[in-house]
N, C-alpha and C positions, 0 to 999 in steps of 0.2 A: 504494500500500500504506500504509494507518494504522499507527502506533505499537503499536498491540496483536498485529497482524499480522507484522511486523516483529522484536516482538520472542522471539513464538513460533518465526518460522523460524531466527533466530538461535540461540534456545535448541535448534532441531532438529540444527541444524549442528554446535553443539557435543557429540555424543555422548561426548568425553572427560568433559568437565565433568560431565556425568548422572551417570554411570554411579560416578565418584569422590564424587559427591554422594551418589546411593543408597545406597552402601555405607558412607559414611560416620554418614550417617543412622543407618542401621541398628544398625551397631556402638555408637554413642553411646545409643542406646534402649535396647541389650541390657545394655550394661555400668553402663550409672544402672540398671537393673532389679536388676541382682546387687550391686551399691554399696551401695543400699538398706538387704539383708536383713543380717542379721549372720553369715549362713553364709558371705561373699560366696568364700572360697577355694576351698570344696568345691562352687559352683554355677559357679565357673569356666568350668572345662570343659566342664560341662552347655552355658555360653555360645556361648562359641568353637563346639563342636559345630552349636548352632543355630542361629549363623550363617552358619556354612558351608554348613549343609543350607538355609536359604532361599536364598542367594545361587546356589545351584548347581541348585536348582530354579527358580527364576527365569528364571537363563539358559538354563536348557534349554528354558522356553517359547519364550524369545524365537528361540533355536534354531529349534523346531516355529515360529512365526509366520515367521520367512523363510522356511523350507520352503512354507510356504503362497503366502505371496505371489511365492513364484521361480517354483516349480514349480505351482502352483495345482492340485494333484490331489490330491485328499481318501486317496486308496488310502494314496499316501506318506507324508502327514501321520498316517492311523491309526494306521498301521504303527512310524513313528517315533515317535509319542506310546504307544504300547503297548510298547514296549521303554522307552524311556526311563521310563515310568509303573510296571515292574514292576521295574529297577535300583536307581530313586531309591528306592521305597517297599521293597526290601528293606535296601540299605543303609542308608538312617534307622532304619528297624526295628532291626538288629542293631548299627550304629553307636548308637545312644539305650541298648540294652540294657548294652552296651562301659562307655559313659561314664559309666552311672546305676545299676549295678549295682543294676540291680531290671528284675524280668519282669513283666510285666501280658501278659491276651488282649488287654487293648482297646488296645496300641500295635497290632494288625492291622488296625483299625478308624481310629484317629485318625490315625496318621502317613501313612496312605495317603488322608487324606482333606486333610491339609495340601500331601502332595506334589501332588497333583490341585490347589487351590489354587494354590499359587505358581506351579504350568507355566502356568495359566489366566492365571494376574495377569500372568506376563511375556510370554506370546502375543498375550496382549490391548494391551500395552503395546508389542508391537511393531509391530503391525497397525494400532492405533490412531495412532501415529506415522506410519507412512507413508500413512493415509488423509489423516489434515490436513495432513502435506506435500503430496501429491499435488492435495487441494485448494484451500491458496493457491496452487500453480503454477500450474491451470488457471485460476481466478480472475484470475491476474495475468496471462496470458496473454489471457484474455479480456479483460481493460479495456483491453492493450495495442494487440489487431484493434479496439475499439471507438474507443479514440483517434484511431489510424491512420482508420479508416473516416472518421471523425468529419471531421479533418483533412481528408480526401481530398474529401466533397462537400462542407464548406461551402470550400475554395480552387474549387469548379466553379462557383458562385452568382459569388464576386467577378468574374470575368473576361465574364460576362456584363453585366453592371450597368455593369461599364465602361465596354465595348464602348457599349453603349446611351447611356450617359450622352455621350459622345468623341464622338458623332455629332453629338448634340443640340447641342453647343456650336458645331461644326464648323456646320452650319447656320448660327448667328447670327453669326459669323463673314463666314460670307459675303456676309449682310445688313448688314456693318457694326455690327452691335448695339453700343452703348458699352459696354452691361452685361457683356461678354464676360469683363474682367479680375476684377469680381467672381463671376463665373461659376467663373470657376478658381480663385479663394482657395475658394469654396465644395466645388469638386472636391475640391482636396487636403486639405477638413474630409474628408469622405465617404472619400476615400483612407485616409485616417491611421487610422479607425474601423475599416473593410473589410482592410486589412492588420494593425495590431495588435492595436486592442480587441478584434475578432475572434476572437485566439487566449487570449480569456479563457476562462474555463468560465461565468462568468455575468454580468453586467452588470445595471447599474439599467435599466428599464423606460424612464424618461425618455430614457435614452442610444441607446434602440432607436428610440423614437419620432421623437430632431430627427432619427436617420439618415433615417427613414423619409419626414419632414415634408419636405427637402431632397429627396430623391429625387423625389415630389410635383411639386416645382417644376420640376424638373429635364423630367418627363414633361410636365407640364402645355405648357410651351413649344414642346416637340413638336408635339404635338397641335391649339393655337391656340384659338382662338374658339370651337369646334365641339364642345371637352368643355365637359360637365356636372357639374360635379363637388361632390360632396359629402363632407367628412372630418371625420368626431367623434373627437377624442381628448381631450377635457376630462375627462372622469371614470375618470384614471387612478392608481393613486399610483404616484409616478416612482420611489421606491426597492425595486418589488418587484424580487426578483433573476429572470433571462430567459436564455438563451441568446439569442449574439448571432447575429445574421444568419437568425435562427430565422422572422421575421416576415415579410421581406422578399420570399422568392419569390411569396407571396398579393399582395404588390401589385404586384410587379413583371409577373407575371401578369395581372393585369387591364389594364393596359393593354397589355399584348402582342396579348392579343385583340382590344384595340380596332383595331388594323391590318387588323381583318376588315370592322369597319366605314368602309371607305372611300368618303368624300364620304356619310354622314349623320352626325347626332347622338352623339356616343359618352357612354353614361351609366355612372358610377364613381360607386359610394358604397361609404366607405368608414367603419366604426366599430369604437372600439378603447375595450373599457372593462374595468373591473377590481373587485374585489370580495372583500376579504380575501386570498386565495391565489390567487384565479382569477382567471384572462385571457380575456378574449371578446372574437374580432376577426370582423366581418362584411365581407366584400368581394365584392361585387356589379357586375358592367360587362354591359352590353350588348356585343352580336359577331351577325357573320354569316358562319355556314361558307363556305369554298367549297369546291368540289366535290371538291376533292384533300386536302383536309384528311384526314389518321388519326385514328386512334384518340388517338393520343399526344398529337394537338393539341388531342380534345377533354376531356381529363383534366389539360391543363397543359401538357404536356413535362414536360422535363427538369429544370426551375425544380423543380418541384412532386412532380415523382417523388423529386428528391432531398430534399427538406422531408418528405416521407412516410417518409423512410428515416431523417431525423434525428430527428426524433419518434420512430420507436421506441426509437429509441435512448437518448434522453435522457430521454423523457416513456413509458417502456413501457406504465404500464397508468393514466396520471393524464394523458391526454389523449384528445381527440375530436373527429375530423374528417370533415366532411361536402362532400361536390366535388355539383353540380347542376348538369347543364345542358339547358335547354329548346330551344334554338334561337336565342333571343332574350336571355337572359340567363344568364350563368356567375355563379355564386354557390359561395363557399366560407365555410364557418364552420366557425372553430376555436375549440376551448375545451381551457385546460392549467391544471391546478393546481400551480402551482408548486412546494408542498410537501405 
């Protein structure tokens, strides 16, 4: 919730404060009116009168507008506005006649046209209140499932990546690798990013990239001799702002697939470029199904269903994603604008 938000619901909350406000207001306008005039003794009363009768027709809208919004049946509300509408506009009438000793036709005409007015002003003003309460709640409710959601698949993304990553070292391990200790300084960069950075709301684009550059390495070693790999990330500016971990399921993806090409060539290209506000990443691997493969396997999984679900969420209508697959090659390009 921003400050503007915040500070209207506050102001809602305090209904004492309004309402001593209003009337304070009011008093203070009526009584500089008669201050004014040099008759100010004899329009007195005429005062005091006045505003008693707006204050009391006021609240008898706001009256009629909880009627409305309790019971939401028009019958009720006629009904109660049509008594209330022909008390006030008599008593003003004969109460104005009292105070001002003078008769006119046309108080039939103007006082019932003021009373209609201020029931109007304070129904409107109470209705209108509980529309934009009722609307920051839902709003704030809503950012709350969207955080939550938010929260909920990108912690699904890390535990994967993990997994994946733990094996890969576990491997060279076994082969004795020397490399292995920087392996693990490298890991617990990756960790630190995937666990905290992560629960940023945006990050510099550079900060998305070593994550992503590292991971790279991390797969490549997997894989051995037998990827082909190509990655353009030179034409990017590193401080555009990104959601984190937002990038990652497209490449961790691509080499998922490459598991299908077992004992041939596995081809990965990968390009990541940028352009004022825009982001454009192309990710492209070679695969080959087998026979048991779903549907699920060939749109991604999991990795990629949840990136579809972040994206709307975060990129509703300022992003665009394309999944292709031929048999022969999976290809995804996404483009987000970041503002």
């Amino acid at each position: 919730m921003n400050l503007s938000e915040t500070w209207i619901v506050q102001q809602l909350e305090k209904r004492t404060n309004v309402h001593v406000f209003f009337a304070l207001t009011l008093l203070v306008i009526l009584l500089l009116i008669v201050l004014s005039s040099r008759y100010a003794i004899d329009l007195l009363p005429r005062a005091l009168f006045i505003y008693c009768f707006i204050l009391a027709s006021v609240y008898a809208g706001r009256w009629l507008g909880w009627i409305w919004l309790v019971k939401r049946t028009l019958f009720a509300v006629v009904i109660a506005s049509a008594t209330l509408f022909s008390i006030f506009s008599a008593a003003g009438i004969y109460g104005w006649i009292f105070v001002s000793h003078y008769h006119s036709e046309n108080f039939f005409v103007t006082i019932p046209l003021f009373t209609a007015l201020f029931m109007t002003l304070g129904a409107g003003a109470k209705i209108a209140r509980a529309v934009i309460k009722q609307q920051i709640t839902e709003a704030n409710l809503l950012r709350l499932h969207k955080e939550s959601e938010l929260n909920l698949l990108t912690s699904q993304l890390s535990p994967h990546f993990l997994f994946n990553t733990l094996n890969n070292i576990y491997g060279l391990a076994i082969q004795g690798d020397q490399q292995v200790p920087n392996y693990l300084v490298k890991l617990s960069t990756l960790l630190r990013y995937s666990v905290y950075v992560s629960n940023e709301r945006l990050v510099p684009l550079g900060q998305e990239v070593d994550y992503l550059l590292n991971y790279i390495d991390f797969e490549s070693i997997r894989i051995g001799k037998k990827l082909q790999l190509t990655v353009s990330v030179d034409t990017i500016d590193k401080e555009l702002p990104v959601a984190p971990m937002l990038l990652v399921p497209f490449i961790e993806n691509a080499f998922k697939h490459s598991k299908n090409a077992t004992g041939q060539p596995v081809r990965i290209d990968i390009q990541l470029t940028s352009k004022g506000s825009a982001i454009d990443l192309f990710v492209r691997n070679s695969h080959k199904h087998s026979s048991r493969n779903d549907e699920s396997d060939r749109s991604g999984g999991v990795g990629l269903q949840n990136a579809r679900k972040r994206l709307a969420l975060l990129y509703p209508d300022t992003h665009n994603l394309t999944l292709e697959d031929d048999n022969a090659y999976f290809t995804a390009r996404l483009k987000i604008i970041t503002s």
